[in-house]
C-alpha distance (Angstrom), angle and dihedral (degrees) to the residues before:
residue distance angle dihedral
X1 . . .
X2 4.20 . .
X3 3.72 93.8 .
X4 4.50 80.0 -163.9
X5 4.04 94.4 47.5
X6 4.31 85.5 46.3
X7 3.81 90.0 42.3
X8 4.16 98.7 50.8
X9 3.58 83.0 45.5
X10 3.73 109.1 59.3
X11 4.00 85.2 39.8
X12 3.76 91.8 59.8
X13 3.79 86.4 36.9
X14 4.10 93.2 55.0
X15 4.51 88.6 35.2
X16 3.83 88.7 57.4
X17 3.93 91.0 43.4
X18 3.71 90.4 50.0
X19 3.55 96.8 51.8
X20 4.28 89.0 42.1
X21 3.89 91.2 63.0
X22 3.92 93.3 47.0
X23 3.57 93.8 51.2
X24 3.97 92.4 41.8
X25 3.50 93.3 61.2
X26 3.95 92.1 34.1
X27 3.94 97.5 55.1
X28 3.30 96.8 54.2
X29 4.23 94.8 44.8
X30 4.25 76.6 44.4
X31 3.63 82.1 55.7
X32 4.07 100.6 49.0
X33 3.44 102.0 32.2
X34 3.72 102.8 49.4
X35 3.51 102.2 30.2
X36 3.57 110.0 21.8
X37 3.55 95.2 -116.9
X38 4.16 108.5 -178.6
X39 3.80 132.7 -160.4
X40 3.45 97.9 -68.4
X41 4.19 98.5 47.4
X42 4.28 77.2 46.0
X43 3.90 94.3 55.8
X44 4.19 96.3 42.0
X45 3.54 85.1 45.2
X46 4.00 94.9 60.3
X47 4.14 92.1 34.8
X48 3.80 91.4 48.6
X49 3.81 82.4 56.1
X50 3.49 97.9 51.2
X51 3.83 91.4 40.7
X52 3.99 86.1 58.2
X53 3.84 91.4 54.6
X54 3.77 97.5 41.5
X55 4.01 96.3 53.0
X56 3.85 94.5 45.3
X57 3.98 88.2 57.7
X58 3.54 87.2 62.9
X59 4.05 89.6 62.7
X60 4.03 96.6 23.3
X61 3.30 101.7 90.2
X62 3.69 104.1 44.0
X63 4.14 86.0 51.0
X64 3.67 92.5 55.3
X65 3.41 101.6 45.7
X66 3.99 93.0 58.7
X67 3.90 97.5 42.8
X68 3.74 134.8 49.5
X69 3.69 115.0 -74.5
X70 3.89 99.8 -141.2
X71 3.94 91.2 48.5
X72 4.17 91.9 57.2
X73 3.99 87.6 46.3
X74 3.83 81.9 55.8
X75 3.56 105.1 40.7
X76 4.26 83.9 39.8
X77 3.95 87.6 59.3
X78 3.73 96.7 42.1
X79 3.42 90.2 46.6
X80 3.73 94.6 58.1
X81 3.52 83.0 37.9
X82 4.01 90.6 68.8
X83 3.35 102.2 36.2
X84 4.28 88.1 56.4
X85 3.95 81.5 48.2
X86 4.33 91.0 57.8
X87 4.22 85.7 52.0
X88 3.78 91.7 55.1
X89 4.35 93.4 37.3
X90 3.79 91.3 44.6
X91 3.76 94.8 45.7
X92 3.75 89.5 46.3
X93 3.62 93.7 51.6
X94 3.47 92.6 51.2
X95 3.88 95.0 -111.0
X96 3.74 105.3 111.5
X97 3.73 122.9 143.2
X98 3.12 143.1 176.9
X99 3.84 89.9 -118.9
X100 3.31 86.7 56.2
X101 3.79 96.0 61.8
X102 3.55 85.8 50.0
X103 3.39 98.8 58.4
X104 3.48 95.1 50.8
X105 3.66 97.2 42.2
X106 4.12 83.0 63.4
X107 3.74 95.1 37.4
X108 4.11 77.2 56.9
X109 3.63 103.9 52.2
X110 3.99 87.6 38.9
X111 3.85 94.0 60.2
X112 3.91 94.9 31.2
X113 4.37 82.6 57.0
X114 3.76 85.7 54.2
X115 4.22 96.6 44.3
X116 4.01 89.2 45.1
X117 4.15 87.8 50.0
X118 3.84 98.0 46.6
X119 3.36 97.6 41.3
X120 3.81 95.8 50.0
X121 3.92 86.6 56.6
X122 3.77 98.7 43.0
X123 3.84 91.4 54.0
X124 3.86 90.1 75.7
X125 3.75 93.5 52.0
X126 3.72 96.1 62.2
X127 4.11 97.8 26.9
X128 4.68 127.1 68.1
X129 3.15 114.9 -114.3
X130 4.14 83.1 -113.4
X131 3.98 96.7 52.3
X132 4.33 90.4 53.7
X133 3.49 99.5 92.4
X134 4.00 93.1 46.0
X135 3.85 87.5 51.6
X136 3.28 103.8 43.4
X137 3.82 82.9 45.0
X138 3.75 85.6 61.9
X139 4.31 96.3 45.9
X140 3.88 81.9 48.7
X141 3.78 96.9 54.3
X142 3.96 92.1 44.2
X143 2.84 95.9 54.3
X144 3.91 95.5 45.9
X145 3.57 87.7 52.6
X146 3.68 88.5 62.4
X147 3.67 101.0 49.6
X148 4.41 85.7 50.9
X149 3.67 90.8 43.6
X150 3.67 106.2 24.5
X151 3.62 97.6 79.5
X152 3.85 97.2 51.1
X153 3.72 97.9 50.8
X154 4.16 91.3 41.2
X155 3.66 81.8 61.6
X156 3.61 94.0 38.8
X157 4.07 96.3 55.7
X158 3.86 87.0 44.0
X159 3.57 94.6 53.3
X160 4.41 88.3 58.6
X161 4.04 87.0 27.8
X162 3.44 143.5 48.4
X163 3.37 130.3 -108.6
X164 4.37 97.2 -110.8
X165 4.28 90.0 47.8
X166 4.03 94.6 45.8
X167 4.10 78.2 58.3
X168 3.45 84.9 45.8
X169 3.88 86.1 62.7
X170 3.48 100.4 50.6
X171 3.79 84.5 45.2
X172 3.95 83.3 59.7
X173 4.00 88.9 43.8
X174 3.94 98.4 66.0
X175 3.68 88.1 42.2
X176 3.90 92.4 58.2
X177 4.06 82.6 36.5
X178 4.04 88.1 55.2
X179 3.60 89.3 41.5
X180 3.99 97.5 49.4
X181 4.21 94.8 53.9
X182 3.69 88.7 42.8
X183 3.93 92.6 57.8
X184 3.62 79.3 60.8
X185 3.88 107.4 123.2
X186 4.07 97.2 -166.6
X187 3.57 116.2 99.0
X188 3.34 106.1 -111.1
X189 3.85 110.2 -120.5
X190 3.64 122.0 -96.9
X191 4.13 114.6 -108.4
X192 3.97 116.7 -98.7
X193 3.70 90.0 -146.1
X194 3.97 113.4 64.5
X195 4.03 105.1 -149.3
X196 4.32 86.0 -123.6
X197 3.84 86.1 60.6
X198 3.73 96.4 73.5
X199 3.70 117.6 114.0
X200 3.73 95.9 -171.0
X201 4.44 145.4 -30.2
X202 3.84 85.5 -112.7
X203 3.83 100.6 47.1
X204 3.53 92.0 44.5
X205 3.67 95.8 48.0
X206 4.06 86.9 54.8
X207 3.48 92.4 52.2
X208 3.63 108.6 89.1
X209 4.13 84.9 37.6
X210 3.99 86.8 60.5
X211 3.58 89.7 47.0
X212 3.94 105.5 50.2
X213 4.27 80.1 40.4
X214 3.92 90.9 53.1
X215 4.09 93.6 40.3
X216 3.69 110.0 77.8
X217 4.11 94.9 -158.4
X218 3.87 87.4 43.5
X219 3.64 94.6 53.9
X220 3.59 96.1 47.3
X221 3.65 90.8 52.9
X222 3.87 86.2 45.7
X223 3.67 99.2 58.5
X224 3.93 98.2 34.1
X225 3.91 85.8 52.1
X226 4.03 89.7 42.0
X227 4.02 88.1 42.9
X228 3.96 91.4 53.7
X229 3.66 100.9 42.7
X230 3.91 91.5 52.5
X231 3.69 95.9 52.9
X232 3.53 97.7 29.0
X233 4.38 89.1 60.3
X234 3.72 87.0 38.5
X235 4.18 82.7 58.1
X236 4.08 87.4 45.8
X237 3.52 93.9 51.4
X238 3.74 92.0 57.6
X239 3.90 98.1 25.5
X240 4.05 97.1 96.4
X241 3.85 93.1 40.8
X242 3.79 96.8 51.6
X243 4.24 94.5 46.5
X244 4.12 88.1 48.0
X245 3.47 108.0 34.0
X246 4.18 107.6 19.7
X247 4.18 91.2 35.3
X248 3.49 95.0 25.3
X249 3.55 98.6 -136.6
X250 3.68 130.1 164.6
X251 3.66 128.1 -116.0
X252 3.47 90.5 -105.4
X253 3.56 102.8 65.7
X254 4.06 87.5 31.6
X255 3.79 85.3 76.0
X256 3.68 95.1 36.5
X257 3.87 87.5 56.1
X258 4.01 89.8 38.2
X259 4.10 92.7 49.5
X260 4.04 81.7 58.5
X261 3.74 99.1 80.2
X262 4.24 95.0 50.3
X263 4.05 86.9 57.5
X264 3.44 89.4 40.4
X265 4.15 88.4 50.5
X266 4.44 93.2 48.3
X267 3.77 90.6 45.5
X268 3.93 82.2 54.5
X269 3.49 105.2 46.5
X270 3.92 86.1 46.3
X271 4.02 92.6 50.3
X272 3.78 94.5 46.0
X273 3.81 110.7 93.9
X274 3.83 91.6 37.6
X275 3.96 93.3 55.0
X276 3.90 84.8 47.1
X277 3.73 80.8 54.4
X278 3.77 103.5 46.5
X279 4.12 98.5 33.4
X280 4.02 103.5 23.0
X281 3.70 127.6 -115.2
X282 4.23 98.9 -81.3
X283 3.98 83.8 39.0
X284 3.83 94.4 50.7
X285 3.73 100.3 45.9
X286 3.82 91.5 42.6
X287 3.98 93.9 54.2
X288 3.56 85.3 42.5
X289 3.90 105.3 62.9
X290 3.96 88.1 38.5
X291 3.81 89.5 54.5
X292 3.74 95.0 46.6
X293 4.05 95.3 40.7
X294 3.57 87.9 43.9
X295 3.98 96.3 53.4
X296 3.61 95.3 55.5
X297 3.29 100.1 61.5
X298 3.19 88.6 79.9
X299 3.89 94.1 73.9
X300 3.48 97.1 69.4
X301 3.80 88.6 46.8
X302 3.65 97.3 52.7
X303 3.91 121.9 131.6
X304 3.07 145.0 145.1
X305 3.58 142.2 67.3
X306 4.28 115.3 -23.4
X307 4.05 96.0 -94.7
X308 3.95 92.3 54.7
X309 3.93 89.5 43.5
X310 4.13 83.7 52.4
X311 3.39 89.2 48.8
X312 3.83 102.5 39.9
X313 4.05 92.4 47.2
X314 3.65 99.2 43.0
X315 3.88 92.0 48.8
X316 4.15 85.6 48.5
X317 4.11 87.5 48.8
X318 3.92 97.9 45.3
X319 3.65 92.8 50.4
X320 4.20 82.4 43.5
X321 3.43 84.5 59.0
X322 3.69 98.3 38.0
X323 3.43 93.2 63.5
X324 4.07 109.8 49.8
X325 4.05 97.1 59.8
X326 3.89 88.3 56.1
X327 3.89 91.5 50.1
X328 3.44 93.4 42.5
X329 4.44 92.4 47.8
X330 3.82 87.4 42.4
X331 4.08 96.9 45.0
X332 4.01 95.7 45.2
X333 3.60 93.2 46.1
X334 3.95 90.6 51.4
X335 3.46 97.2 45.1
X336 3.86 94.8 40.4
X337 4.22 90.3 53.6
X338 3.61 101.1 42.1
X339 4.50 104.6 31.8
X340 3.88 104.2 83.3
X341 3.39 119.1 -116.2
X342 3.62 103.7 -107.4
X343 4.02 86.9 54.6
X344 3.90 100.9 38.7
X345 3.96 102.0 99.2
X346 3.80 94.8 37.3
X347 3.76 85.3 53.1
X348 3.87 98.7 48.1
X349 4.16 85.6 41.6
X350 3.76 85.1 60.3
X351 3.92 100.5 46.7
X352 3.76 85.0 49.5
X353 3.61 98.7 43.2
X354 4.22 80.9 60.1
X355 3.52 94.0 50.0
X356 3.92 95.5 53.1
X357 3.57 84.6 49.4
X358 3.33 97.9 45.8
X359 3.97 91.3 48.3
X360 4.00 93.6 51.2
X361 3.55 86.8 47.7
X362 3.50 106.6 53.8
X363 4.10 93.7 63.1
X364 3.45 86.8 46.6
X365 3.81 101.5 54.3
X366 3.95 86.6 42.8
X367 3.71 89.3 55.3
X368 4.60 83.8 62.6
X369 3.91 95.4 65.1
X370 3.24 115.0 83.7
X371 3.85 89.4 -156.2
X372 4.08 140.4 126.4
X373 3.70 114.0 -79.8
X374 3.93 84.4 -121.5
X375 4.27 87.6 62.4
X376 3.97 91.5 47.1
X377 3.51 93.2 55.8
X378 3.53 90.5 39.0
X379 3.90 88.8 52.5
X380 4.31 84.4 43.4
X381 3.39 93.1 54.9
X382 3.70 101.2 47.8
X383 3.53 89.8 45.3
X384 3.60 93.6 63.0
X385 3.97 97.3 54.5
X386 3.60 86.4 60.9
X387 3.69 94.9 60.7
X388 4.18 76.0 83.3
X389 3.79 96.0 69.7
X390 3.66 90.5 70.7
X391 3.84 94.2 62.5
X392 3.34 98.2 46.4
X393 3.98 94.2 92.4
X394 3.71 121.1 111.6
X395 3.78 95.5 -115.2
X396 4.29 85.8 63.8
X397 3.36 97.5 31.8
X398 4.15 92.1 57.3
X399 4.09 91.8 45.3
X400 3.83 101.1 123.1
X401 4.04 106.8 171.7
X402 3.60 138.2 -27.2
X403 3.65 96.4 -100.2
X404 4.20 88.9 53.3
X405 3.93 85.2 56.7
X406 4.15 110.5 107.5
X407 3.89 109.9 -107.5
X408 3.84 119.5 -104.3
X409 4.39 89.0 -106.2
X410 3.60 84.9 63.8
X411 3.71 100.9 53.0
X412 4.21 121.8 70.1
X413 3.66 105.2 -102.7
X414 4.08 105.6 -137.8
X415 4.23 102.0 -134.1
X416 3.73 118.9 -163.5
């Protein structure tokens, strides 16, 4: 492992996070304070987003795996880069719209789809097969870090800034980002796809899909993930409702009970390799979706007067928390050891083309039951435990380590 190449990348990993959570708060505060944007403009803004990133993992992987990984995590930053730039010109000119933010908001999740893809299939290039869980351990905890603190210090720089200069900063953050993997003195691997070899948009596309569907471990990991992420946002939708209106609870101890699943998420990105090497890899990520599913049944179950609902809830969110870093350490690591090369970002596109869906679907499906908010938390809740049924078979349940895990020339590659 290049200790320097692994270095320059997590720092312009955690700069470009940084910047990300200032301008997430800050776009939106753009948005209501200078042009009285109301619930509605708020809600498109956030799905248009979303939309952005979901479509572009449908093309992603097939793009990365025919050019140079580095150069799309550069392009991907300065790209984001420029279209933070066209907020700040636009609103200096006078000429900001709405439709504007829009635009950018998908131009946003459209290049961040891209960064997330090529960066997830560079990492094996420059990392042994032995050292993935620790690094991915280390992506994991940055960016947990920046979902606990992110928030705080958005609000923070907002408070001695305005809203168009804190984008200014994040504008500054891909540019250091950019700047950081180009310093980068390894060569950056050539693609294992040549861009003549392509038999097809739609074959492609379905290529990591057949793969994770042909790969026992890789669809269990697929469907758990899938399983969690559509209860678990189906739980989030309803979350804030059922604390303030069902519980009763004030704002106060909402965001006390809220601020529970960050800690929980850094104390599990910083327990992950050393349950991996107490319990095992199938051991660790079985024990790990009962212990999460488990815990939140205690939100539905909550009563009692409001320092035992604090109590209860935030105990059911850190373990919440707790539990998706070490998934998320465990699953990348698997995937990025045993998926060949020349399949690896088509693969990942597809597992996070499910989880978008899975995420925008989970509201939506809510949104059908005509039921109390108490019964479709209830129904959230038991959902997520289970996510544990898919792990349970023999080829997860036997995963020791990373290094144990049989190398990519020994597996069938699926070709479209």
């Amino acid at each position: 492992m290049s200790t320097a190449v692994v270095t320059r990348l997590l720092w312009a990993h955690v700069v470009s996070l940084a910047g990300t959570q200032v301008s997430r708060v800050a776009i939106p505060v753009l948005a209501i304070q200078m042009l009285d944007a109301g619930p509605g403009d708020m809600g498109l803004l956030r799905s248009i987003g979303a939309l952005g990133l979901t479509l572009a993992f449908v093309a992603s992987g097939m793009v990365v795996e025919r050019l140079r990984h580095r150069r799309i995590m550069i392009a991907a930053d300065l790209g984001q880069a420029l279209l933070l730039s066209v907020i700040v010109a636009l609103y200096v000119a006078g000429q900001l719209t709405l439709g504007w933010l829009v635009v950018v908001m998908f131009g946003l999740g459209v290049h961040s789809a891209f960064f997330q893809t090529a960066q997830f299939a560079y990492v094996p290039s420059v990392v042994e097969r032995s050292e993935l869980l620790h690094v991915n351990g280390r992506f994991e905890a940055t960016r947990s870090l920046a979902e606990v603190a992110g928030p705080g210090i958005s609000g923070l720089v907002l408070a001695v800034v305005s809203a168009p200069f804190a984008i200014v900063v994040d504008t500054l953050s891909f540019l250091i980002s950019a700047a950081l993997l180009r310093s980068i003195r390894r060569p950056d691997p050539v693609p294992a796809r040549r861009l003549d070899a392509s038999p097809g948009f739609l074959a492609n596309a379905l290529a990591g899909f057949r793969s994770i569907r042909a790969d026992p471990i890789l669809r269990s990991l697929a469907a758990s993930a899938t399983t969690w992420i559509f209860f678990e946002s189906m739980l989030q939708a309803q979350l804030i409702l059922y604390i303030e209106r069902t519980l009763g609870l004030g704002t106060l101890a909402l965001g006390i009970i809220l601020a529970g699943e960050g800690f929980g998420a850094l104390a599990g990105a910083a327990s992950a390799t050393r349950l991996v090497a107490r319990l095992g890899l199938g051991r660790t990520l079985v024990t790990n979706a009962l212990r999460g599913g488990i815990a939140t049944l205690l939100i539905p179950c909550a009563a009692g007067p409001a320092w035992l609902l604090i109590v209860t809830l935030g105990f059911a969110e850190v373990m919440r928390g707790f539990g998706r870093p070490v998934f998320n350490i465990c699953s990348s690591s698997i995937q990025q050891a045993v998926v060949p090369a020349g399949l690896r970002a088509r693969v990942n596109a597809a597992m996070r083309l499910r989880f978008s869906l899975a995420a925008i679907a989970g509201p939506m499906v809510a949104v059908g039951f005509d039921l109390p908010v108490r019964a479709l938390v209830a129904i959230a809740c038991g959902g997520l435990v289970t996510s544990v049924l898919w792990l349970l078979r023999p080829e997860i349940r036997s995963l020791r380590d990373v290094a144990s895990l049989p190398t990519p020339s020994t597996r069938n590659e699926i070709k479209p």
